[in-house]
C-alpha positions as CSV (number, residue, x, y, z in Angstrom):
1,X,114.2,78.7,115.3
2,X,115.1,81.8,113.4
3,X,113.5,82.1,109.9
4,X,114.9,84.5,108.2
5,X,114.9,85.0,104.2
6,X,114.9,87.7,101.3
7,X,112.5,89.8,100.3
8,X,112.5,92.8,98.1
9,X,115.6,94.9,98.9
10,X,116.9,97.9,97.7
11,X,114.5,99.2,94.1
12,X,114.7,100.8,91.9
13,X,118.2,102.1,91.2
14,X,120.2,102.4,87.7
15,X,121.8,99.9,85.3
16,X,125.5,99.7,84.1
17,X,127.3,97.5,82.2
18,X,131.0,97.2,83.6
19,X,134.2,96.6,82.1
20,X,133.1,97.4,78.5
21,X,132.5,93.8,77.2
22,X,129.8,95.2,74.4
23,X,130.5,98.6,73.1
24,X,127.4,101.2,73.1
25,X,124.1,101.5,74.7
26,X,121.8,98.5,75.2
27,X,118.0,98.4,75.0
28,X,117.2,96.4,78.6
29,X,115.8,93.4,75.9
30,X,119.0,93.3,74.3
31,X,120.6,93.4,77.5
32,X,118.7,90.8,79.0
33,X,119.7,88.3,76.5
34,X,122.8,89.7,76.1
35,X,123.8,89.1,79.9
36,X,122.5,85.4,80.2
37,X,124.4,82.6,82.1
38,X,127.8,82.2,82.5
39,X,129.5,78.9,81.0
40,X,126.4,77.2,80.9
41,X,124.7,79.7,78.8
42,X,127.0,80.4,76.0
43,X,129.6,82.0,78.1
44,X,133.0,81.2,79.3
45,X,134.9,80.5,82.6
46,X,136.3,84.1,83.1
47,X,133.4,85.9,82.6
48,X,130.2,86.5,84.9
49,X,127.2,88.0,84.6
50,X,125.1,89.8,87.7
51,X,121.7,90.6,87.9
52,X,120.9,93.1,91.3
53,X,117.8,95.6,90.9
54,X,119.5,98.8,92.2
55,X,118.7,101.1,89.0
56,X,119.9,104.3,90.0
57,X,122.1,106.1,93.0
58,X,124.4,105.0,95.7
59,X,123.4,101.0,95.0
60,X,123.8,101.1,91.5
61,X,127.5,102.7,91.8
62,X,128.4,99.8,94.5
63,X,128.1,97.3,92.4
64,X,129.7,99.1,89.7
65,X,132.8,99.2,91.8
66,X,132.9,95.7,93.7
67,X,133.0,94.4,90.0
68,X,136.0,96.5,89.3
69,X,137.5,95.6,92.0
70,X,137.2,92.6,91.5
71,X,138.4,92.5,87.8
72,X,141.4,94.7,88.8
73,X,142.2,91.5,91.3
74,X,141.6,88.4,88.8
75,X,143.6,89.2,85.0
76,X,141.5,88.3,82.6
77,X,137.7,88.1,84.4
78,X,135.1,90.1,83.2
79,X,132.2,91.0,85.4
80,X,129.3,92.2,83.3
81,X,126.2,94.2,85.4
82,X,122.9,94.4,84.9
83,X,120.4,96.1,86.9
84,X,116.8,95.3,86.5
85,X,113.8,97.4,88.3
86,X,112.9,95.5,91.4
87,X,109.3,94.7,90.5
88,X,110.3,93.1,86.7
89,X,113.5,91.1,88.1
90,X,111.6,87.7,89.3
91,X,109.8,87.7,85.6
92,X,112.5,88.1,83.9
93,X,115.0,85.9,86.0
94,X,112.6,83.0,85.4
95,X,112.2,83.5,82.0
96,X,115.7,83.9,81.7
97,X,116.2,80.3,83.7
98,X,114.0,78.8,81.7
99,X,115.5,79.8,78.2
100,X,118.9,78.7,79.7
101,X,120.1,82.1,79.7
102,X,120.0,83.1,83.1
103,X,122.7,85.4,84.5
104,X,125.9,83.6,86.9
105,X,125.1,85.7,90.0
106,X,122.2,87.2,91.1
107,X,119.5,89.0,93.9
108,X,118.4,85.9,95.9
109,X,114.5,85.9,97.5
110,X,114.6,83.0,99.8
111,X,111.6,81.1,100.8
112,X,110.1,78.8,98.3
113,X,111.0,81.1,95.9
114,X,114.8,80.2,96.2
115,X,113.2,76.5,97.0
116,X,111.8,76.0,93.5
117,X,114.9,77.0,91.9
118,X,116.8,74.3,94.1
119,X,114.3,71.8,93.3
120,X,114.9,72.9,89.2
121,X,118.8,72.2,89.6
122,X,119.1,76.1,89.0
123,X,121.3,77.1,92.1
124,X,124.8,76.4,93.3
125,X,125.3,75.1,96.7
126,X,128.1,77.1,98.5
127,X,127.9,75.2,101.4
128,X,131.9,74.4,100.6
129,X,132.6,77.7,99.4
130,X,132.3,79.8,102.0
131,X,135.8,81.8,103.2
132,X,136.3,81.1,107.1
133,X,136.8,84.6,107.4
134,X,133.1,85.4,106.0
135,X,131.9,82.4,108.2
136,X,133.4,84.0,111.4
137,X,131.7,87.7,110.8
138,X,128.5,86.8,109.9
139,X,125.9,85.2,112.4
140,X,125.5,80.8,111.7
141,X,121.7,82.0,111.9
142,X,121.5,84.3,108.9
143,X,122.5,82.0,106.8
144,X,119.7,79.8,107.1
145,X,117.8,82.7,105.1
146,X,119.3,80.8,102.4
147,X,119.4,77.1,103.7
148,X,117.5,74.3,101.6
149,X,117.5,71.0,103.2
150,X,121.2,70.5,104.1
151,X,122.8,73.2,101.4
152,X,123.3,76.9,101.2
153,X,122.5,78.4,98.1
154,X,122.9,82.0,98.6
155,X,125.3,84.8,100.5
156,X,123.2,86.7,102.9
157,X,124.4,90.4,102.7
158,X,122.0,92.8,105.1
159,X,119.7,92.5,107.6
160,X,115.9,93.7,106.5
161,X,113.5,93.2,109.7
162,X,110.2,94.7,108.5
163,X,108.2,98.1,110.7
164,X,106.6,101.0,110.3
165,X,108.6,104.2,109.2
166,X,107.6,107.7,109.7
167,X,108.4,111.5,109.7
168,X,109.2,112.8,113.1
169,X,108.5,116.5,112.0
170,X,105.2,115.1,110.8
171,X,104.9,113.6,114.2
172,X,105.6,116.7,116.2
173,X,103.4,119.1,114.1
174,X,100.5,116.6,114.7
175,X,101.4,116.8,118.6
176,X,102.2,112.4,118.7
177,X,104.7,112.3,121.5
178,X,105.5,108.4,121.4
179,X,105.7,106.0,119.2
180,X,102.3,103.7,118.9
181,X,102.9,100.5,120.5
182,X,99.5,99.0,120.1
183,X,97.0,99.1,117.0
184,X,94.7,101.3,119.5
185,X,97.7,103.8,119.6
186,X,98.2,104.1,115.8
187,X,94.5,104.9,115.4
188,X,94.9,107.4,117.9
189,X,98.1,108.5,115.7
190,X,96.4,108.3,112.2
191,X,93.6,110.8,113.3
192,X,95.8,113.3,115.1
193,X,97.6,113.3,111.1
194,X,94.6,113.7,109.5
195,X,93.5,116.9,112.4
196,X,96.9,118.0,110.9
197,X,96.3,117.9,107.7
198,X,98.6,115.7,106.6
199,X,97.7,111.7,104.9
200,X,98.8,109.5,107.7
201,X,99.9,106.5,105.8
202,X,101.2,106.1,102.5
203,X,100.6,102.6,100.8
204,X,101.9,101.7,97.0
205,X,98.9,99.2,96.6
206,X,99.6,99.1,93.2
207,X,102.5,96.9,93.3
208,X,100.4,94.6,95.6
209,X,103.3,93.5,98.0
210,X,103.2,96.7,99.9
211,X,99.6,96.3,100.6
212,X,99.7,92.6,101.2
213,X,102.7,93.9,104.3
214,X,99.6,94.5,106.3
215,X,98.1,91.4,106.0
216,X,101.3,90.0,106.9
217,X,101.7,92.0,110.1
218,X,98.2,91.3,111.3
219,X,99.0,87.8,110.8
220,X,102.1,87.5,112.7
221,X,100.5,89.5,116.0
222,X,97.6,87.4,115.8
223,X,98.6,84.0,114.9
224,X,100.9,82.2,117.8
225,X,104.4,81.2,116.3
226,X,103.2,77.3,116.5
227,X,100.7,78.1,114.8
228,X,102.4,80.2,112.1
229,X,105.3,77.6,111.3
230,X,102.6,74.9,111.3
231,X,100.1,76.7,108.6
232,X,103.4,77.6,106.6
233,X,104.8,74.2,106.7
234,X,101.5,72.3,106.3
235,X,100.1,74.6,103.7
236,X,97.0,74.8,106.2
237,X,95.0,78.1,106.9
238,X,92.2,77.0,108.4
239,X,93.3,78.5,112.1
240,X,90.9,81.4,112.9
241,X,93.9,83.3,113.3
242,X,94.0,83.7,109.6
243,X,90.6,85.2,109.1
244,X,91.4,87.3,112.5
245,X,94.3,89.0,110.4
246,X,92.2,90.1,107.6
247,X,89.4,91.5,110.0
248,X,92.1,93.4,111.8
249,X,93.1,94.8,108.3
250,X,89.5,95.7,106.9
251,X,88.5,97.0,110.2
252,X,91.6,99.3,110.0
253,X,91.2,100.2,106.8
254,X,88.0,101.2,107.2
255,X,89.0,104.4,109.2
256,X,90.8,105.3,106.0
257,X,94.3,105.3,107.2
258,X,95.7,105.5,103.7
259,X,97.1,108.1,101.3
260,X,94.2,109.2,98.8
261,X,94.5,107.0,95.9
262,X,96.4,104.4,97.3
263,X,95.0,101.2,95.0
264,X,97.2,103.1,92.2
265,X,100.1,104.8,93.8
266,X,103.0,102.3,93.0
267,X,105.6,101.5,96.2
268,X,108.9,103.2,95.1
269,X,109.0,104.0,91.4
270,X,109.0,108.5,91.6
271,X,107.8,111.2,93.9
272,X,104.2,110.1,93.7
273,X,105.3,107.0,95.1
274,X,104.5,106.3,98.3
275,X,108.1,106.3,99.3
276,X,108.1,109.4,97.8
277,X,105.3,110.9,99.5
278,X,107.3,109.7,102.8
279,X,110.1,111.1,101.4
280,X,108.6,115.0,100.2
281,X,106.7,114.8,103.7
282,X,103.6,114.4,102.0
283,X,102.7,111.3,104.2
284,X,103.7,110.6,107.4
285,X,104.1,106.7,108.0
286,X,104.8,103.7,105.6
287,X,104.7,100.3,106.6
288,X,108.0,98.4,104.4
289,X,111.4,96.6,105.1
290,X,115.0,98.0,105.7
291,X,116.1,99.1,102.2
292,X,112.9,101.8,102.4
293,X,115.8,103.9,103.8
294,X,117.7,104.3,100.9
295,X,114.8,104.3,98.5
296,X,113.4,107.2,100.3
297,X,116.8,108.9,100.6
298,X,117.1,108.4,96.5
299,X,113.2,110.3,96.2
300,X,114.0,113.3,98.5
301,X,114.8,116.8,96.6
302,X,118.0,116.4,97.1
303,X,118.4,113.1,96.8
304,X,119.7,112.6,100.3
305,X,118.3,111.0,103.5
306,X,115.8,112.1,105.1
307,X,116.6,113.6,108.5
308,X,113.7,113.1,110.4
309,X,113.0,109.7,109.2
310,X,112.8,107.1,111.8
311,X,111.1,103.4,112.6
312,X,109.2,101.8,115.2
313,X,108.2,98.1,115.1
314,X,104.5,97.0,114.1
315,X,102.0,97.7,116.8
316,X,100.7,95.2,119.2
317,X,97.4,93.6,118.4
318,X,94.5,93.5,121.3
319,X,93.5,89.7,122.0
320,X,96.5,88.3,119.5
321,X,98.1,85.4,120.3
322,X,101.4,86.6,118.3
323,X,104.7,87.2,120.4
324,X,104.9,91.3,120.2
325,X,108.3,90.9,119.9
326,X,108.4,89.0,116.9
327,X,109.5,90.9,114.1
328,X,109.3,90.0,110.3
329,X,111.3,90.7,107.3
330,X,113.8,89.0,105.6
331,X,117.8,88.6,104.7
332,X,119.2,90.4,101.5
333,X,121.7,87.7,99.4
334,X,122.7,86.9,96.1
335,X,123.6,83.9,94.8
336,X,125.1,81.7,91.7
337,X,123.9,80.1,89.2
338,X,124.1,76.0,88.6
339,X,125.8,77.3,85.2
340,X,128.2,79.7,86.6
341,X,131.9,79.1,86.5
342,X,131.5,77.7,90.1
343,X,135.2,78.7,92.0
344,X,135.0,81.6,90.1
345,X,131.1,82.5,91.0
346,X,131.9,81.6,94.9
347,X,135.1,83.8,94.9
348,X,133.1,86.7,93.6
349,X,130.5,85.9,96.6
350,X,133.5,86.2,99.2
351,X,134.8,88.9,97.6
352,X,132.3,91.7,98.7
353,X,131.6,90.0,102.1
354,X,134.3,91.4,103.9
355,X,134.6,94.1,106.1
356,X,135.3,96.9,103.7
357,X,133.0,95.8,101.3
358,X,129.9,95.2,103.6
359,X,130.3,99.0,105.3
360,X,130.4,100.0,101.4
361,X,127.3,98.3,101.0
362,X,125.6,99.4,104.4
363,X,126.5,103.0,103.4
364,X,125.1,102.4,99.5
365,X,122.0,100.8,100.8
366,X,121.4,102.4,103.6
367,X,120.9,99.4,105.5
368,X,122.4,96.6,108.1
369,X,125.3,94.6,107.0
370,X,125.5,91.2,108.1
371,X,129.1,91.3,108.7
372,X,129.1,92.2,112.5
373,X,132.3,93.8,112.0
374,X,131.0,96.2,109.5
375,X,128.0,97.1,112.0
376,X,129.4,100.2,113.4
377,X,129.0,101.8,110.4
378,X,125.1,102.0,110.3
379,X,124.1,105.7,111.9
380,X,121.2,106.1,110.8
381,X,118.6,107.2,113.4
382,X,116.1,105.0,111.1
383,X,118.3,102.0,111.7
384,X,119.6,101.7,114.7
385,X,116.5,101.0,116.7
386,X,116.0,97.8,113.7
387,X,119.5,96.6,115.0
388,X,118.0,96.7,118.4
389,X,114.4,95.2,117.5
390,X,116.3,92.5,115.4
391,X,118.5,91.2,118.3
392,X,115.6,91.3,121.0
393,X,112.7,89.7,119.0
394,X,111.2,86.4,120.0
395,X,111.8,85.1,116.7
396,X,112.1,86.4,113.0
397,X,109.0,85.3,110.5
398,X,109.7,85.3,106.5
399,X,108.2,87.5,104.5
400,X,105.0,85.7,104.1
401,X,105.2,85.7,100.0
402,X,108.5,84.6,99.7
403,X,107.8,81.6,102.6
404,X,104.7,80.8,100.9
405,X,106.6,80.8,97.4
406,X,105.7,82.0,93.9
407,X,102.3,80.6,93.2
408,X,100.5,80.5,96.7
409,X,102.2,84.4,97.4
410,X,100.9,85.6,94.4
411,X,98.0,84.5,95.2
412,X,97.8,86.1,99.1
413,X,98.7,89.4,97.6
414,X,96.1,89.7,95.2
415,X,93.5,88.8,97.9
416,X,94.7,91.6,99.7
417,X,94.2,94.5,97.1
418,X,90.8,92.9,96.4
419,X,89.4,93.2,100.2
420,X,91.1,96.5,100.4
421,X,89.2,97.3,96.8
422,X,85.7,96.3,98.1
423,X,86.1,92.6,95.8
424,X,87.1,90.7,98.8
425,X,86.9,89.9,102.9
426,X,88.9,88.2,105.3
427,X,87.8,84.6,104.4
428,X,88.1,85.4,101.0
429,X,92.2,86.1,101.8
430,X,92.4,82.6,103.3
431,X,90.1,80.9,100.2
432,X,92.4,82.1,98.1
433,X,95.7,80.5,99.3
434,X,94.3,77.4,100.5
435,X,93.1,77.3,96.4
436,X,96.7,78.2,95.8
437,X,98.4,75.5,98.3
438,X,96.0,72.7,96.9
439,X,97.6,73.0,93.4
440,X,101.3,72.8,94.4
């Protein structure tokens, strides 16, 4: 069975309010309250409010337009934006929720995290809504990124299988000829960088998610798919495979694969960034989902993409029981509010899933559309071989934090930083989510 689900697409872009509904500049506090809930949250049936986390560039202008559009299609709807940086939008979404302020549409995670919300009576189920015409373009399967129980809750808009990017310039000046398809072969790859001079991997540890990626991999290459689905399901770790992931990480690490500083370089906020050392060719590999095209393009001097960027999918792992096919990542969506003026909130869903709309987004994003129609758009040497990877994989695995949900996620990231900072090991990973899972 394909699992497929959101995790964190497309940061840190620029915030807009559209169609002028409050005159002047608003502090982001001011905006958030400004911008809660639709007609459940003090506002009215022909206005909605969006929440997306693309701050600045390309991402930040699509949305700026699809809710122009559709204002200059529906007299008398307003569509206010607000764009939140990636790494504050759960926060402040829940805090939002919680004050009854939360916004009519917004970015989607999947997982538990989108579970919880159901369970809370925060989310509307499209299940109904859906056009025919979106219905026949996108893939049954990629919807189920989205599916609680028997419902829908969200609009799955791109495609973000998980891998490895890297420089191909960087490649070729260190004399790497093929892409590694086995852990041995990356090893062999870091240390012909660092002969190079150049820092093989860049890792945003800071932000704990990027780090935690590694875990994730080793997990799915050593843990069979049975096994996975069973341990996420059953909230059960105790498999070896577990403890075999964070061994596979430590022993890794140990050869000091990672950019110089790495416990305090953030994942995509500035040229320091480790996107942005990817993206100034400071680093030559970093381990992150499908938007990390865009988000490099947005941190290059010219604020283009990179032209020697490309992808390959996570290595093989030597005595794993993991399908090497297997691929994880996620599906980008957004979805509406219980609140939300509910025909109106669903039309607004439709309305930038069609063909024209999703080869806008691609082309913002830099990333795969679900609409299969709109597929022929993505170019991008970086992308293409994730089109491929996505179609042939054995099966597609969750982001393990957005799977595991809020608490027991949180949780499996922070172990990670803390065995990569010398606080932790391996068992110590799996300690702390079985501590996590026993209080849900």
């Amino acid at each position: 069975m394909m699992k497929l689900s959101a995790h964190h697409p497309h940061p840190t872009r620029s915030r807009r309010r559209v169609a002028g509904v409050m005159a002047g500049v608003l502090t982001a506090s001011l905006a958030l309250a400004a911008c809660g809930g639709g007609s459940g949250a003090g506002g009215d049936d022909n206005t909605l409010t969006l929440w997306h986390n693309a701050t600045t560039g390309p991402g930040s202008e699509y949305w700026e337009t699809v809710a122009a559009d559709f204002e200059a299609s529906h007299e008398g709807v307003t569509v206010e934006v607000q764009a939140i940086q990636n790494e504050d939008l759960d926060g402040k979404l829940q805090t939002a929720q919680n004050a009854g302020e939360g916004p009519d549409v917004f970015l989607a995670r999947g997982g538990g995290k989108l579970r919880d919300m159901v369970d809370a009576g925060l989310v509307l189920d499209i299940s109904d809504k859906i056009d025919d015409s979106v219905a026949a373009d996108v893939p049954e399967g990629t919807f189920s990124a989205y599916m609680v129980d028997d419902g829908i809750y969200a609009m799955p808009t791109s495609l973000q299988p998980g891998g490895i990017y890297y420089s191909q310039d960087l490649f070729d000046a260190a004399g790497i000829t093929e892409t590694p398809t086995t852990m041995e072969e990356l090893s062999d790859a870091v240390a012909k960088l660092k002969d190079s001079g150049t820092s093989p991997i860049a890792l945003g540890a800071k932000d704990a998610w990027p780090a935690a990626h590694w875990y994730y991999f080793f997990a799915l290459r050593e843990c069979s798919q049975d096994v996975l689905e069973s341990s996420l399901s059953e909230l059960d770790f105790s498999d070896q495979c577990w403890v075999d992931a964070g061994q596979d990480l430590a022993d890794f690490a140990g050869t000091e694969p990672f950019n110089s500083g790495f416990l305090t370089t953030s994942a995509q906020q500035g040229a320091g960034s480790s996107a942005g050392m990817v993206a100034n060719h400071q680093a030559a590999m970093e381990l992150m989902g499908t938007w990390n095209v865009g988000v490099i393009a947005s941190l290059t001097p010219d604020e283009e993409p990179l032209p020697d960027l490309r992808w390959f999918p996570f290595p093989a792992v030597d005595g794993g029981e993991g399908d090497p096919t297997a691929i994880m990542g996620g599906v980008d969506g957004y979805a509406c509010s219980s609140t939300a003026p509910a025909e109106l909130c669903a039309e607004f869903l439709n309305f930038f899933m069609s063909e024209e709309k999703q080869e806008a987004y691609a082309d913002a994003f830099e990333t795969i559309p679900v609409n299969e129609k709109a597929q022929d758009v993505v170019t991008s040497e970086a992308l293409l071989p994730q089109v491929e990877a996505n179609n042939d994989a054995a099966y597609s695995q969750v982001w393990l934090d957005t799977s595991l949900g809020q608490n027991i996620g949180n949780a499996l990231n922070v172990a990670v930083v803390d065995m990569l900072a010398g606080k932790g090991d391996p068992q110590g990973i799996v300690d702390a989510m079985t501590a996590a899972a026993a209080k849900e």
